[in-house]
N, C-alpha and C positions, 0 to 999 in steps of 0.2 A: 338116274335122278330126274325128276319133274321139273319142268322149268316153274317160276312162280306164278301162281295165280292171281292176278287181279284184283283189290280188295272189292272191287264192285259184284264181282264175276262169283268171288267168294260169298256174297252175301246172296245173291243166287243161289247158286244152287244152295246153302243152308237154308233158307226159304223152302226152295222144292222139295227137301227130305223134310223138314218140321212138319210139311203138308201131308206126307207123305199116307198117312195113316186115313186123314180126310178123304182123300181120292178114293182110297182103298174100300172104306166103306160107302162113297158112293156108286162106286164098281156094282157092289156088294148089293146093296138094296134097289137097284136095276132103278129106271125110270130116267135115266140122262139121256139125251139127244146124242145119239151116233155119234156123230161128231165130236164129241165131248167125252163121250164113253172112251172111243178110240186115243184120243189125247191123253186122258187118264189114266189107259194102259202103256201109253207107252211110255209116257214119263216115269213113270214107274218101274216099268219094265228096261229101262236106262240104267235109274237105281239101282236095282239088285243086278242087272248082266254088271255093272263097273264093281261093283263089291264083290260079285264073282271073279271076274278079273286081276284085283287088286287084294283078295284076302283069302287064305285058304277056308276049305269047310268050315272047319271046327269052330272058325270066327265070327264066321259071316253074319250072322242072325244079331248077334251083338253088338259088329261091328253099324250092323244098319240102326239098332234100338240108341246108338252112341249118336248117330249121327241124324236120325229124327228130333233127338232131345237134344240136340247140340249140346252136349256131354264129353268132356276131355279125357283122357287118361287118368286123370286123378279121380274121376268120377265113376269110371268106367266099371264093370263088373265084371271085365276079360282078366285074366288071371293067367300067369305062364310064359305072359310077354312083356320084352322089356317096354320102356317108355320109345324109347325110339323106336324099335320097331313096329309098334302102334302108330305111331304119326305118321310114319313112312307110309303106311299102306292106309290109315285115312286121305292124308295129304293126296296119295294117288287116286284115293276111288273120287276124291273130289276131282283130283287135275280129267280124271277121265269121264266123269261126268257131263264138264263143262264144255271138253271137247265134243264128245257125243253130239250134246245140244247147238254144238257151233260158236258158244263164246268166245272162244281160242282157240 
């Protein structure tokens, strides 16, 4: 089990996945300053390594499209799993997230 998140810490990283798409197409359409490209990538690349981590294959791509939208289980369009075992492994891609990034 994750220890808890911080509700500050939380609102973090849900920020940084909402963005997540943003980045992505600035990745995409090139013309950022290094520096920035580089930061882009890796935030990003945070993102998906912690979802890998934290959710099998079959989830993953959903479980990321749940958590750019900040979209619950009741919301969700993963099918197959229970409620809890959903939260668990958002609950973790966030807890690993934040560590990642040094939060916690």
């Amino acid at each position: 089990m994750v220890s808890k998140i911080p509700v500050t810490v939380e609102r973090i990283v849900d920020a940084l996945c909402a963005d997540y798409d943003r980045r992505r197409n600035a990745i995409s359409s090139g013309g950022l300053e290094s520096d920035t490209d580089e930061f882009y990538r890796e935030l990003n690349s945070v993102i998906e390594e912690s979802i890998s981590e934290s959710c099998e294959e079959g989830i993953r791509a959903e479980m990321l499209r749940d958590l750019k939208l900040r979209r619950g289980y009741n919301r969700s369009m993963m099918y197959g799993i229970s409620e809890g075992a959903y939260k668990r492994r958002k609950r973790l891609a966030k807890y690993i997230i934040a560590r990642r990034l040094n939060y916690i």
